[in-house]
C-alpha positions in Angstrom: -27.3 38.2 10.5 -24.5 35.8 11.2 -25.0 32.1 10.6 -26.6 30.0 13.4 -24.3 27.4 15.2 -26.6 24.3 15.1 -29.1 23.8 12.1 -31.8 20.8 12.5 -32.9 19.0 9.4 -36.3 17.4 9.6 -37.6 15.3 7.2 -41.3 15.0 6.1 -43.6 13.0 4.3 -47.2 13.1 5.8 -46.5 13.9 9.0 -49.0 16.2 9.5 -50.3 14.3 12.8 -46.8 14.5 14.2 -44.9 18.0 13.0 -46.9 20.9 15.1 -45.7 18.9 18.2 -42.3 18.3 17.0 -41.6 21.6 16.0 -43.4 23.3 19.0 -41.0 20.9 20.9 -37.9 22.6 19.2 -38.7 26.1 19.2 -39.0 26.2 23.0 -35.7 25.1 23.7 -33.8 27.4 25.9 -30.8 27.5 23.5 -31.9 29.9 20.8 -29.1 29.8 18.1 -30.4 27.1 15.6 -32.5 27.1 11.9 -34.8 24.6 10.7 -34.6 22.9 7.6 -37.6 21.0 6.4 -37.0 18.3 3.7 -39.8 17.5 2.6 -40.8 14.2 0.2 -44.3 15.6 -1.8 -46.6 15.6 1.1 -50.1 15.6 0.2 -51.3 15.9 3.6 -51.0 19.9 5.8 -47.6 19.1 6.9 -46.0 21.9 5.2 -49.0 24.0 5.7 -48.6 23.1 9.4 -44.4 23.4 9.2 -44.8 26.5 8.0 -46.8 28.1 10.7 -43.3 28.2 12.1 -40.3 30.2 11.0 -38.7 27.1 9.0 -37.7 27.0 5.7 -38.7 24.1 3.4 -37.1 22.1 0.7 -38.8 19.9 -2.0 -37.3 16.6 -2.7 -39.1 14.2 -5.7 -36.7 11.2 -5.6 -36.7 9.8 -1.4 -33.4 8.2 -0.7 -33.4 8.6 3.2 -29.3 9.7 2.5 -29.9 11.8 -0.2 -32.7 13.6 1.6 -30.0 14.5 4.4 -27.3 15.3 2.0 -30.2 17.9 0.7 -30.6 18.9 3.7 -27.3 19.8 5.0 -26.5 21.8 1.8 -28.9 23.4 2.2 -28.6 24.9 6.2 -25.3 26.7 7.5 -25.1 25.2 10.9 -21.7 24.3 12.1 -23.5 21.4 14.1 -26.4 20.0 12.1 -28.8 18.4 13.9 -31.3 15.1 12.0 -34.3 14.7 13.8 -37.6 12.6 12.6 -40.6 14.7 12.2 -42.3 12.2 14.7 -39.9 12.6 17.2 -40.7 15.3 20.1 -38.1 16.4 22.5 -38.5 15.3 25.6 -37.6 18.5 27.6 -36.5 22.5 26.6 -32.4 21.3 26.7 -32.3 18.7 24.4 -30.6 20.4 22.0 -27.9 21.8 25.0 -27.5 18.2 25.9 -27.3 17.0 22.3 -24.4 19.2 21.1 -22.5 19.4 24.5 -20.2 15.8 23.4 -18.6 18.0 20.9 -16.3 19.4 23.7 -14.4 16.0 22.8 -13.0 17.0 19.1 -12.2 13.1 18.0 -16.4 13.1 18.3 -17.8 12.6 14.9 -21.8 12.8 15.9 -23.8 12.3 18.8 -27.3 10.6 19.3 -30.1 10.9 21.5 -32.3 8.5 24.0 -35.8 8.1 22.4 -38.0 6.6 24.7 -42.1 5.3 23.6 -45.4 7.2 23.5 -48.2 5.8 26.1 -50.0 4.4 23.3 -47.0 2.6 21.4 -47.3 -1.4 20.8 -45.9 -3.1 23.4 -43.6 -4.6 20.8 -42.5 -0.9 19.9 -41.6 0.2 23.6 -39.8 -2.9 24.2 -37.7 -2.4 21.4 -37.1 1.8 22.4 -36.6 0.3 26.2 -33.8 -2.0 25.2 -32.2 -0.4 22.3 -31.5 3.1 24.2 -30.3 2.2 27.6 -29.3 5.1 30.6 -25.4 4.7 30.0 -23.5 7.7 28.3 -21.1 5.5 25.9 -18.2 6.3 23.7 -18.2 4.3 20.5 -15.0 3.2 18.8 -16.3 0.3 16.7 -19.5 0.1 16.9 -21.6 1.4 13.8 -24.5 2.0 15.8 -26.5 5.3 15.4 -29.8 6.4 14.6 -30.6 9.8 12.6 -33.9 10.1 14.1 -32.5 12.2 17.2 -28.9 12.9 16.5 -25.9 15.6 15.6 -23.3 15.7 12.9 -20.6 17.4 12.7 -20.6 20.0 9.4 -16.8 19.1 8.5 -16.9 16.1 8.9 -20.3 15.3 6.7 -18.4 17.8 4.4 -15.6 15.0 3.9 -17.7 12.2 4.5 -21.4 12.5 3.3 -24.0 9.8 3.2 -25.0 7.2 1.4 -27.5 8.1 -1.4 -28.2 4.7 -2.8 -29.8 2.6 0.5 -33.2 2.8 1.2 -32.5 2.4 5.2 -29.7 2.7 8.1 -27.7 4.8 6.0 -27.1 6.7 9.2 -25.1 3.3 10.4 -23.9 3.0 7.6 -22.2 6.6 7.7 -21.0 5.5 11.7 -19.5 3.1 10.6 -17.5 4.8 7.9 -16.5 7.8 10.3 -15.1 5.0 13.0 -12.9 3.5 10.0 -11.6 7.6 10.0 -10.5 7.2 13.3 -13.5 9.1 14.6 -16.0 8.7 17.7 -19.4 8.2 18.1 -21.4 9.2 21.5 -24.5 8.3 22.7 -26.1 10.6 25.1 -28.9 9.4 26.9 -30.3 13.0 28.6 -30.5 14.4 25.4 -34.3 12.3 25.2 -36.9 12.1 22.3 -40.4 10.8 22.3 -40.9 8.3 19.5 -44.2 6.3 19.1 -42.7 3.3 17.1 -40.1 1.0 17.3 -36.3 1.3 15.5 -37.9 -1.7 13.2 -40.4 0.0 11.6 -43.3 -2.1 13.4 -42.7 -5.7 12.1 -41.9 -4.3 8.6 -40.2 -8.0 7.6 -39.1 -6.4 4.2 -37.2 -3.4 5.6 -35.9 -5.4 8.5 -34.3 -8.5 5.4 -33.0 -5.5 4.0 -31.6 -4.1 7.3 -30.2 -7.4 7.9 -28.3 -7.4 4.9 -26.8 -4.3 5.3 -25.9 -4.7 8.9 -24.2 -7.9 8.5 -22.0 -6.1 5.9 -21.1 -3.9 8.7 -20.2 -5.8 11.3 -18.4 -8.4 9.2 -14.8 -8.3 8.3 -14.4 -7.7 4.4 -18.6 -8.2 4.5 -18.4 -12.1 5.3 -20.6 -11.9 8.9 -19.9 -15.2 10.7 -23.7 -16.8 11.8 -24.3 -18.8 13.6 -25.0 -22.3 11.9 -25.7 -25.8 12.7 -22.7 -27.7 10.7 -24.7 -30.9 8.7 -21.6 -33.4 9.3 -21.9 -33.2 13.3 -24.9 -33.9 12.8 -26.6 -37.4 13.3 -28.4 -37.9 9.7 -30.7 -41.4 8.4 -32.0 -42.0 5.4 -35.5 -43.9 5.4 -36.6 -45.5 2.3 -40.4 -47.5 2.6 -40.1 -50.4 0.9 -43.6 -52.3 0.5 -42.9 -56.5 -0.7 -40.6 -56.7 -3.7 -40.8 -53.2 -5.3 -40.8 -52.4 -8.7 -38.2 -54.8 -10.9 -36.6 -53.4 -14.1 -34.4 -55.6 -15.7 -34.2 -58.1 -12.9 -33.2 -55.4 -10.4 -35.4 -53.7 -7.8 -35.6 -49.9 -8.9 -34.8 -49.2 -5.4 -31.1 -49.6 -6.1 -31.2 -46.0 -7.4 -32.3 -44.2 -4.2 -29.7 -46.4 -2.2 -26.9 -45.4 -4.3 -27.4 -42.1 -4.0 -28.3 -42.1 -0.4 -25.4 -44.2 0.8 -22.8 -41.2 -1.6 -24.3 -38.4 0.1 -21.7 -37.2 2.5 -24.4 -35.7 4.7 -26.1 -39.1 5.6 -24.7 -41.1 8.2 -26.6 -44.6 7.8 -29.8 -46.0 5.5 -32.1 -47.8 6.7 -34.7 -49.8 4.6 -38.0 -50.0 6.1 -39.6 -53.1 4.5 -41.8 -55.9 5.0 -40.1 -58.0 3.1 -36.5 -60.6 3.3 -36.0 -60.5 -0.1 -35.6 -57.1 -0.1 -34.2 -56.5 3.2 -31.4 -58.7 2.0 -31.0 -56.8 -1.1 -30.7 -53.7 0.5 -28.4 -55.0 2.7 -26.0 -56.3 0.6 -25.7 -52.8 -1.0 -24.7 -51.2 1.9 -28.1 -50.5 3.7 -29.6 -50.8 7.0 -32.0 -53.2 7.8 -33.1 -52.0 11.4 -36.3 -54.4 11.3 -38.9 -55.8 9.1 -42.1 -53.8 9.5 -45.8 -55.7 11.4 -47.6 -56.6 7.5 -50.2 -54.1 9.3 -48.5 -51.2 8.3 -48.0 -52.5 4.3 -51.9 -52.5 3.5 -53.4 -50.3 0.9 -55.3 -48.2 3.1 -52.3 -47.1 5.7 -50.8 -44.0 5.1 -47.0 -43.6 4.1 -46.5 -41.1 7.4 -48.1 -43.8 9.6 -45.3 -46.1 8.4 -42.6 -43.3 9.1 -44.3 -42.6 12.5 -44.4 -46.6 12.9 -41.0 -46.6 12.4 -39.3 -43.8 13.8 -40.7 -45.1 16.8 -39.1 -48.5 16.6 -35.6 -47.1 15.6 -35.9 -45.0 18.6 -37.0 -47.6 21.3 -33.5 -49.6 19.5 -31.5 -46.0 20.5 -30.6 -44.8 16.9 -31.7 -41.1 17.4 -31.2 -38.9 14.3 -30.8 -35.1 14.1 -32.6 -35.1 11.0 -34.2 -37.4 8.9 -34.2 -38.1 5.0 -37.3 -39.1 3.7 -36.7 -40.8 0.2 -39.0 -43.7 -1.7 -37.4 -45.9 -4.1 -39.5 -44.8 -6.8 -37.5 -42.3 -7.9 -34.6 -43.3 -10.6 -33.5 -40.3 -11.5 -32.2 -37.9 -8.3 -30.2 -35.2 -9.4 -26.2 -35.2 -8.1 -26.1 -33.3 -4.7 -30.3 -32.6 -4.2 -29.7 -34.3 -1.1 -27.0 -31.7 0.4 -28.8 -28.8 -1.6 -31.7 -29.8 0.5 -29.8 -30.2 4.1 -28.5 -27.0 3.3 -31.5 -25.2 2.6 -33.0 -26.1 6.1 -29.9 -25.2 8.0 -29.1 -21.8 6.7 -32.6 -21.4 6.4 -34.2 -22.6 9.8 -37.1 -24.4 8.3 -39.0 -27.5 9.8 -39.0 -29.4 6.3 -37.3 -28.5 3.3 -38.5 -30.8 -0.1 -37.8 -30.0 -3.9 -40.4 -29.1 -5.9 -41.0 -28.6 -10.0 -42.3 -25.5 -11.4 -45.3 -25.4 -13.5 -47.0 -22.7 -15.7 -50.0 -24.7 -17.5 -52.8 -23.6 -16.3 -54.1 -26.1 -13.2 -56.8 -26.9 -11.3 -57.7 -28.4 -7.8 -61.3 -30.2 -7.0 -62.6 -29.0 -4.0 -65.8 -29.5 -2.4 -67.5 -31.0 -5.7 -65.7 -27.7 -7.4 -62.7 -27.2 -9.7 -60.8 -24.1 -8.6 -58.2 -22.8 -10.9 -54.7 -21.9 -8.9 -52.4 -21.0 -11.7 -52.4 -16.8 -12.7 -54.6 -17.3 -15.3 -54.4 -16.8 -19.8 -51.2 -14.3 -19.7 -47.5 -14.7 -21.4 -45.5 -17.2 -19.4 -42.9 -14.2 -18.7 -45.8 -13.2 -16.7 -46.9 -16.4 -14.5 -46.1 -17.2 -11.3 -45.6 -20.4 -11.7 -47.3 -23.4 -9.4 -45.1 -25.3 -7.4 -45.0 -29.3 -7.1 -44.1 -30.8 -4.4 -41.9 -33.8 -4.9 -41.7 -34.8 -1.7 -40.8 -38.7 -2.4 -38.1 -37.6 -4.6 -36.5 -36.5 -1.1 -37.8 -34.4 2.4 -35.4 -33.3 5.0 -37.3 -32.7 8.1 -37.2 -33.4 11.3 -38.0 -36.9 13.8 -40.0 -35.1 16.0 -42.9 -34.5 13.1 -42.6 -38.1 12.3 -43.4 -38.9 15.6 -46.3 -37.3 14.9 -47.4 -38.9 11.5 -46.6 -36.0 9.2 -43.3 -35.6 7.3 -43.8 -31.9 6.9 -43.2 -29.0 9.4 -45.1 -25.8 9.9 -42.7 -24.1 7.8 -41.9 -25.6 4.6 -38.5 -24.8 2.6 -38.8 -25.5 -1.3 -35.8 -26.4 -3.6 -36.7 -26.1 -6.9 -35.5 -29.2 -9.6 -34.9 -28.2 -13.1 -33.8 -31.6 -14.1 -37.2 -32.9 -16.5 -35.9 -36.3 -15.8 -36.3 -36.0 -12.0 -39.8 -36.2 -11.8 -40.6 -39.3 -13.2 -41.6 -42.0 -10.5 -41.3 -45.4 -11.5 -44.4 -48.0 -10.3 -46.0 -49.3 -13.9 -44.8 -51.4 -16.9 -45.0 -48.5 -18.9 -43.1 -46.2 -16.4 -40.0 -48.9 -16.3 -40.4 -48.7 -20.5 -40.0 -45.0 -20.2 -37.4 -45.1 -17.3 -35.4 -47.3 -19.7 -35.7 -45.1 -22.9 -35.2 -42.0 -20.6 -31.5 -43.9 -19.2 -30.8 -45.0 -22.8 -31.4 -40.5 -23.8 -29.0 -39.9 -20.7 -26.1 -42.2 -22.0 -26.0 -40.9 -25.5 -26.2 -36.9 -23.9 -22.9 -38.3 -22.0 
C-alpha cells in the first residue's frame, strides 16, 4: 500500500469527551488519502479506548513537551503533508482537509492554518477571543510569526530541516513560524478550512501560561529579543516629594533628623520639587534653606494626636492642588527615616512604571515566626516551625521609609492603591525609624558602624 499524502497528528491527554467527535469529524471527509497518528500523553480516561474504535494508530509519549510530542508525531506518520490538529477541535465541514492543504499549490508556503470558530456553550470571554483572533481574510504571512497547531498543515521537508522546539511548554508552533519566515518561507492562513474549538487561544484566563506566552512572544517579535513596550518615561513626568513634618521633629545633635529624607529626596533625579508639609516656621525655614518646598503651613487641626497621617496627605494634596502644582505621582516619605538606601527612591518609581501598579512601597522580609491580634485572638501568619530554606517569609511594609503612588488615592485619604507593588530592602540599617532618645543613641552608634565599614 503506498504511503498516504497527508498524515494528521492528534494529540491526547484526557480527551475522552472531545476525540469520538473529532475523529468522526475527520474520517468523513471527502478526501480519503490521509492516516491518523494519535500521540498520546498517559491518558487515564477512555480516550484511546475511544481513538481506537477508529482505524488510528497510537503512540505513547511519558515526558509532554507540546514540540516534542509533534516531533513524535511526525516521525512517526509518512504523510508528505502532515496535518496538527487538537483532539478538541472538530472540523467544521467534510473539506476541511481539501481546503487545508490546497495553499501548498504556492511552493514558497511553509504551513497553512485553519479558522476555528467557538462552541454555543464557550465563555463569552472564549468566543470573543476565537471571533477576533481568526478573521474571514485569506492572508499571506511574510513576517508575522503567527500560527496555531491546533488546526494547521506542515510541510514534511520542511519540518524535516526545521523541526520544533522541544524545550517550551507553549506556542512552540509560533515559535517554529517564526523560524521558517527567517528561511525565507510563507505562512498562509486559510479561513474556509474551519474548526470548532470550545475555548479560547489563551487557555481560559490561565495567567501563568499566558506570562509565559508573553515572554516568549515578545522574543519573537522583538529585534535581537529586546521588544520595545510601551512605557511611561519617569523624567517627563511631574514628580513631588511630601514629607509630614509635625512641630520641631526629632533633634539629634542639634539637627532635625529630617535633614536625611531631604537630602536624599532633593538627589533623586526622578523628583522634581519637595515640599515640607509642616505646622511649624522653625521647621519650615529649615527645610527651606536646604533646598525644600514650603508650599504652606498646615491648620494645627491636622497635627493632633488623633488625625491620621493620610488625612494630612489628603489635607494637603488638596491645598497644593487648589495652588496648581499637579503631580504625576507623588512620593510619600517621613523624616523618620535616617538611613534610605542609595537609589530606593528610583528602584521604587521604576517598579510602578514597568509594572503598572497603583502604589509601589519597600518592604523587609521576615521569617520569625509572627502573630497578628484579631478580634480578641492571636493568629499566627508566618509558615509555621520548618527550616528557614523552607519559609515564606512575611513581608513588612515600610511604607514611611518611602510610597510611590498616585494623587488621586491621596485625594481620597489612603496612600495605597488597589494593587500594591513591593520592593524588598536588604539593607538592616534601613528600618530603623528615629522618634525616641534611645532611637537617636542607636541612630548614632548605627552612623558611627557605617563610617568605620567605609
Amino acid at each position: 500500500m503506498p504511503d498516504p499524502t497527508i498524515s494528521i497528528v492528534i494529540r491526547t491527554q484526557n480527551e475522552e469527551r472531545w476525540v469520538s467527535p473529532c475523529l468522526q469529524a475527520v474520517f468523513d471527509q471527502e478526501y480519503k488519502d490521509f492516516e491518523v497518528v494519535i500521540v498520546d500523553n498517559q491518558s487515564t480516561d477512555a480516550t484511546v479506548a475511544k481513538a481506537q474504535q477508529f482505524p488510528v494508530r497510537v503512540v505513547t509519549i511519558e515526558e509532554y513537551q507540546p514540540g516534542r510530542a509533534l516531533n513524535v508525531g511526525f516521525k512517526a506518520c509518512a504523510g508528505r503533508y502532515v496535518v496538527c490538529l487538537s483532539a478538541h477541535c472538530i472540523p467544521a465541514d467534510s473539506v476541511w482537509l481539501e481546503r487545508l492543504v490546497a495553499g501548498f499549490e504556492d511552493e514558497n508556503i511553509a504551513g497553512v492554518y485553519g479558522r476555528q470558530q467557538p462552541m454555543t456553550f464557550s465563555s463569552p470571554e472564549d468566543k470573543r477571543d476565537l471571533l477576533i483572533t481568526f478573521g474571514l481574510d485569506r492572508r499571506i504571512q511574510e513576517r508575522d510569526p503567527f500560527f496555531h497547531n491546533a488546526n494547521s498543515v506542515i510541510r514534511r521537508d520542511v519540518w524535516e530541516q526545521i523541526p520544533f522546539d522541544e524545550t517550551v511548554t507553549n506556542i512552540e508552533d509560533r515559535i517554529w513560524a517564526g523560524r521558517v519566515l527567517g528561511q525565507g518561507y510563507k505562512i498562509l492562513y486559510e479561513p474556509e478550512a474551519s474548526v470548532y474549538h470550545y475555548h479560547g487561544i489563551h487557555q481560559r484566563g490561565n495567567e501563568k501560561r499566558a506570562r509565559t506566552t508573553v515572554q516568549v512572544l515578545e522574543h519573537l517579535h522583538g529585534e535581537d529579543g529586546d521588544y520595545d513596550h510601551g512605557l511611561l518615561d519617569a523624567q517627563k513626568l511631574r514628580i513631588a516629594a511630601l514629607v509630614p513634618v509635625k512641630g520641631i521633629g526629632v533633634v539629634a545633635d542639634g539637627c532635625p533628623v529630617l535633614q536625611h529624607t531631604l537630602e536624599h529626596a532633593l538627589t533623586c533625579r526622578h523628583i522634581d520639587e519637595t515640599f515640607v508639609l509642616t505646622d511649624c516656621e522653625e521647621t519650615a525655614d529649615f527645610a527651606q534653606s536646604r533646598g525644600a518646598t514650603i508650599p504652606f503651613l498646615r491648620e494645627p487641626a491636622y497635627s493632633k494626636d488623633h488625625v491620621d497621617l493620610n488625612a494630612v496627605y489628603a489635607y494637603c494634596i488638596q491645598k497644593m492642588e487648589e495652588q496648581g502644582f499637579y503631580a504625576d505621582l507623588v512620593v510619600a516619605m517621613e523624616p523618620t527615616y535616617p538611613f534610605r538606601p542609595a537609589g530606593l527612591i528610583e528602584d521604587l518609581i521604576a517598579q510602578l512604571l514597568t509594572g503598572g501598579y497603583d502604589s509601589v512601597l519597600p518592604v523587609r522580609t521576615e521569617y520569625n515566626s509572627c502573630w497578628i491580634d484579631e478580634d480578641e485572638e492571636r493568629t499566627r501568619i508566618d509558615t509555621g516551625d520548618i527550616p528557614r530554606y523552607l519559609k515564606t517569609p512575611v513581608m513588612v511594609g515600610l511604607k514611611g521609609l518611602a510610597c510611590v503612588t498616585h494623587p488621586e488615592f491621596m485625594r481620597d485619604g489612603r496612600l495605597l492603591g488597589d494593587s500594591v507593588g513591593l520592593v524588598q530592602i536588604d539593607d538592616p540599617y534601613a528600618a530603623l525609624e528615629v522618634r525616641t532618645e534611645r532611637d537617636i543613641a542607636l541612630m548614632e552608634l548605627m552612623q558611627q558602624t557605617r563610617e568605620l565599614a567605609e
